[in-house]
N, C-alpha and C positions, 0 to 999 in steps of 0.2 A: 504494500500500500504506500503511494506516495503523501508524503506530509507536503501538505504546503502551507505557509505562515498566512496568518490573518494580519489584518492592520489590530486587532483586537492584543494577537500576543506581543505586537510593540509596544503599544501602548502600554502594558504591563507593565513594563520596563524604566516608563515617562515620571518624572518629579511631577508635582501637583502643578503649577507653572504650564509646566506644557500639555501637561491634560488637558486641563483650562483650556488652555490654546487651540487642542484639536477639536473638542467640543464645538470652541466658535464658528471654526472652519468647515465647519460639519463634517469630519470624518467619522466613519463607522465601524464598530467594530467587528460585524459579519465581512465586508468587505477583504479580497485578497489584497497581501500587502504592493502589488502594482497599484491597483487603482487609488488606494491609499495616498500614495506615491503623487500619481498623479491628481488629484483633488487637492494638494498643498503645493505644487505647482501650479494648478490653476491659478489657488489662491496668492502667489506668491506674484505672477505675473499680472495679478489685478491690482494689488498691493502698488508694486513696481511703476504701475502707469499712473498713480494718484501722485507719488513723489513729485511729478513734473506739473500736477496740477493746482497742486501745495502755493498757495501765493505767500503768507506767514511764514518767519523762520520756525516759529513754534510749531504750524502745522507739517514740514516738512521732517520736521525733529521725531516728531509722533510717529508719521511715517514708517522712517527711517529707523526706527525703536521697531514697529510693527514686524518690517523687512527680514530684522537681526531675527527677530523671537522664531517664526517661519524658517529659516535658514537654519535656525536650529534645532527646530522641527524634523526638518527635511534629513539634516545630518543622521538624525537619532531615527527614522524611517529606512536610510542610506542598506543598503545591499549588504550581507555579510555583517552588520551588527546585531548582534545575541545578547 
């Protein structure tokens, strides 16, 4: 039988922080961890196109905070992490 990881058993793995995070981002945890994968990529390139529309330094800051937290996301989702 082949196993294949869920986005459900990364999550496992996740600090309260970025629970939080994928929650927002609506990741799910029946989902295979591709699609996973991909739905905080989506989100991360939606993320990415607001920075440019940021007129405030403050809102661009938020952003840009936003970006990081996702990125960090995406690391701790990343292929080969157990």
């Amino acid at each position: 039988m082949l196993f294949r990881s869920t986005t459900g058993d990364a999550l496992d793995r996740l600090d309260a922080p970025l629970l939080a995070l994928a929650s927002e981002l609506g990741l799910r945890r029946e989902w295979d961890l591709d699609q996973g994968r991909r739905q905080v990529t989506k989100e991360y390139l939606r993320w990415n196109a607001r920075i440019h529309l940021a007129d405030r330094e403050e809102e661009r800051a938020a952003v840009q905070a936003r970006l990081e937290q996702i990125g960090r996301l995406r690391e701790a989702l990343a292929p080969g992490r157990r």
